[in-house]
Residue frames relative to the residue before (quaternion, step in Angstrom):
aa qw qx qy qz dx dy dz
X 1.0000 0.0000 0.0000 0.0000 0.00 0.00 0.00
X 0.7396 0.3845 -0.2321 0.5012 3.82 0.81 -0.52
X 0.7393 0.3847 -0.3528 0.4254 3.15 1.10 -0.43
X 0.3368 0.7005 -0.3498 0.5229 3.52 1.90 0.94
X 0.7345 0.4885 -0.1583 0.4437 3.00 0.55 -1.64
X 0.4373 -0.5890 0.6137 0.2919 3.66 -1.70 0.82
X 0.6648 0.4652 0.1132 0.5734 3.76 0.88 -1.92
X 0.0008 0.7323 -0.6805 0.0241 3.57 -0.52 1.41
X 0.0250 0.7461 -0.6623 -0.0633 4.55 -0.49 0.84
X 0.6047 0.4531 -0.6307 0.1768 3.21 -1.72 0.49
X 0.7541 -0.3245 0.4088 0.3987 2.48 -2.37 0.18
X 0.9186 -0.2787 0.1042 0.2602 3.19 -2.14 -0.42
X 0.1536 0.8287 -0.4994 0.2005 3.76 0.07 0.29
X 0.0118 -0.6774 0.7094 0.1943 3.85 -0.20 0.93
X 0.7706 0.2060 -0.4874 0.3552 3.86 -0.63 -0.15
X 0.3477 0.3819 -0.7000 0.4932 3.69 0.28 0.88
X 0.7268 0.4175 -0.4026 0.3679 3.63 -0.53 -1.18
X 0.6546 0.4744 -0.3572 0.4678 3.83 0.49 -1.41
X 0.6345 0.5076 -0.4985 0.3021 3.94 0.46 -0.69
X 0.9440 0.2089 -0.0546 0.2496 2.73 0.83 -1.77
X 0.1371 0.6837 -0.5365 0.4753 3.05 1.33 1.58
X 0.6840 0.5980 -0.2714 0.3175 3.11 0.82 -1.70
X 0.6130 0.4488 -0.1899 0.6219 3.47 1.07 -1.70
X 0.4513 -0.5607 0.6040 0.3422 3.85 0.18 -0.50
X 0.4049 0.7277 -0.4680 0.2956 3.57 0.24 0.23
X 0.4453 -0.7592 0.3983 0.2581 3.46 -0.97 0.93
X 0.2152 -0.8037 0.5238 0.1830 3.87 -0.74 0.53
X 0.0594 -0.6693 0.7215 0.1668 3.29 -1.06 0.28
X 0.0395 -0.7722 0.6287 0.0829 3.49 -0.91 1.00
X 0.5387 -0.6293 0.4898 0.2717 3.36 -1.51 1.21
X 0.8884 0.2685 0.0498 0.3691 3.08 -1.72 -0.61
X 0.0218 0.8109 -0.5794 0.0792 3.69 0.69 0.66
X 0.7184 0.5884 -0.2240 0.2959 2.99 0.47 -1.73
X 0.7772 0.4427 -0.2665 0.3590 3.34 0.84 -0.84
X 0.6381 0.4895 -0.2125 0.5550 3.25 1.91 0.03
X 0.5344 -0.6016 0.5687 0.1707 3.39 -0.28 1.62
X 0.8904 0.2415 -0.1619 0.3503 3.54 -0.59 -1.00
X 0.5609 0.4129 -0.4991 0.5156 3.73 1.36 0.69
X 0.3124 0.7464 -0.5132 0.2860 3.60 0.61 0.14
X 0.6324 0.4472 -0.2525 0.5800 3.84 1.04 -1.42
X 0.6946 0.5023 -0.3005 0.4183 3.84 0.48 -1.40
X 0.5957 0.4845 -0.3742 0.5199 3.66 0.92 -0.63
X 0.6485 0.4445 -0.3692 0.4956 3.93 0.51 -0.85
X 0.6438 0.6320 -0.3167 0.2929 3.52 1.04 -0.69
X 0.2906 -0.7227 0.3125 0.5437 3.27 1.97 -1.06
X 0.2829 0.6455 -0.6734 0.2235 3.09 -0.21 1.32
X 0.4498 -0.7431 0.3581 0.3423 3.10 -0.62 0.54
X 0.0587 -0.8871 0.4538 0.0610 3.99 -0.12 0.93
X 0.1864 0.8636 -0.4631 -0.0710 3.47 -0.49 0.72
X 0.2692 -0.7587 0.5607 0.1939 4.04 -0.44 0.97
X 0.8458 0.1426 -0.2400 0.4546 4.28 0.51 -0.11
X 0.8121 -0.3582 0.3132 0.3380 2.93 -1.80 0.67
X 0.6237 0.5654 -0.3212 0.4338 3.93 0.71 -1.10
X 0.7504 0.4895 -0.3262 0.3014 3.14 0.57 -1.63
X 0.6117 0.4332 -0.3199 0.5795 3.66 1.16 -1.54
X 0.6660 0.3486 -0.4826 0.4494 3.81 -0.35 -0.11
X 0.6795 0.3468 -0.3837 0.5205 4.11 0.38 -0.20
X 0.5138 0.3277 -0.5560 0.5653 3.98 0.90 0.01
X 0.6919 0.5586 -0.3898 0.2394 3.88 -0.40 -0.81
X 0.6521 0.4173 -0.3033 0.5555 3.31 1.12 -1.26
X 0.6951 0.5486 -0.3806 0.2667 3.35 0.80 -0.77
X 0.8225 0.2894 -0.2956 0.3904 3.27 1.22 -0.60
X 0.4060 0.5070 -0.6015 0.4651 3.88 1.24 1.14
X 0.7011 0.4457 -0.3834 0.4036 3.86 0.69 -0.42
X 0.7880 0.3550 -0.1170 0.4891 3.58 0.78 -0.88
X 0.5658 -0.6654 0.4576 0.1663 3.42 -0.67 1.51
X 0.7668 0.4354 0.0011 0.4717 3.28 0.59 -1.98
X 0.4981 0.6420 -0.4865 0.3210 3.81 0.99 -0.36
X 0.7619 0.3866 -0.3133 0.4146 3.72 0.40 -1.17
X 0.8367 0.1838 -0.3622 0.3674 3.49 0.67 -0.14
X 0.3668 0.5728 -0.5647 0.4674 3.29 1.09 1.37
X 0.7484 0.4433 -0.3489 0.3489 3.53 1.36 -0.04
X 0.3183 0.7979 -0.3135 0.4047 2.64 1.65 -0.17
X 0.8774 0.2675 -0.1056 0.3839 2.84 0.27 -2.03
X 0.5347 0.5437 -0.3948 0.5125 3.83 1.32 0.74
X 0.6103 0.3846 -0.3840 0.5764 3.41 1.30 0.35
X 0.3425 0.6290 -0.5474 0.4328 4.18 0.96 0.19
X 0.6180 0.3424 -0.4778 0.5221 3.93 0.05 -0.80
X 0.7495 0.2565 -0.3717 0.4840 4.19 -0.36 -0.91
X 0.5981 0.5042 -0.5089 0.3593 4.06 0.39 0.08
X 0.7574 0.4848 -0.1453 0.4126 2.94 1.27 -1.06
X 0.5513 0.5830 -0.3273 0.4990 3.22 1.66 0.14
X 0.7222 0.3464 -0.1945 0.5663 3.54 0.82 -1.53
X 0.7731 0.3482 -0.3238 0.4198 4.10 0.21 -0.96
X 0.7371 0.5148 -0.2846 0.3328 3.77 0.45 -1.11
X 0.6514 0.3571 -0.2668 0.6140 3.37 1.36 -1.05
X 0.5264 -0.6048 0.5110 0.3098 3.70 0.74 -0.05
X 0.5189 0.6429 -0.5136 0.2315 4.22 1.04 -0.38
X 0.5554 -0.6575 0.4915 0.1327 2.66 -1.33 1.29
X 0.5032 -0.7366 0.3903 0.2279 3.89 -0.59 1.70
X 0.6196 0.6102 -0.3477 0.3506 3.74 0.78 -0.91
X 0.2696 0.8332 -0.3061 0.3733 2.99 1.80 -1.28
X 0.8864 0.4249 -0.0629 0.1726 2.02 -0.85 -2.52
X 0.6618 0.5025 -0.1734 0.5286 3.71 1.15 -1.55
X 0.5574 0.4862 -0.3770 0.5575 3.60 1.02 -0.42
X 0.6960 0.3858 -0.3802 0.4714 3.77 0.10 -1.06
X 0.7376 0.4290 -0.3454 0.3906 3.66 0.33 -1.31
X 0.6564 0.3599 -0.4263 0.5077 3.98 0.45 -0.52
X 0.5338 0.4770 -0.5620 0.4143 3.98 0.29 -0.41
X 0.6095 0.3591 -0.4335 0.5582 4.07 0.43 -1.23
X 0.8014 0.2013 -0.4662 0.3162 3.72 -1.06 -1.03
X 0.5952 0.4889 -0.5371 0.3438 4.31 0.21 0.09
């Protein structure tokens, strides 16, 4: 199913995210905000959005704008290149980041 898909959307899910890094595939992740430990993963470039406006101004953006998806892409290469290339293991990651923000 992800390695179908152009556009990966939902809420929190590291092996959604790990797939579709893996496959290259863009993510839109919900509800960031309410998760402490996507705060770093957003700076990484994923793409993170918590309101209605925001996903309706990615969406239009990518039917109007040729170049958007693979300008998002390439802002999610630093977290591909963090979690697939070095091989680090995501749980990990959410463990390490919620231990720092508590």
């Amino acid at each position: 199913m992800i390695y179908d898909s152009d556009i990966i959307v939902g809420t929190i899910s590291t092996s959604i995210i790990y797939q579709s890094l893996y496959f290259k595939k863009l993510i839109i992740q919900f509800g960031y905000r309410r998760m402490p430990w996507l705060k770093n993963v957003k700076q990484m470039g994923l793409t993170c959005v918590d309101k209605e406006k925001e996903i309706i101004k990615i969406l239009t953006n990518l039917k109007n704008d040729k170049n958007f998806y693979k300008r998002l892409l390439l802002k999610q290469k630093k977290l591909s290149k963090y979690l697939i290339e070095k091989k680090k293991n995501p749980i990990k990651m959410i463990l390490n980041e919620l231990e720092t923000n508590s």
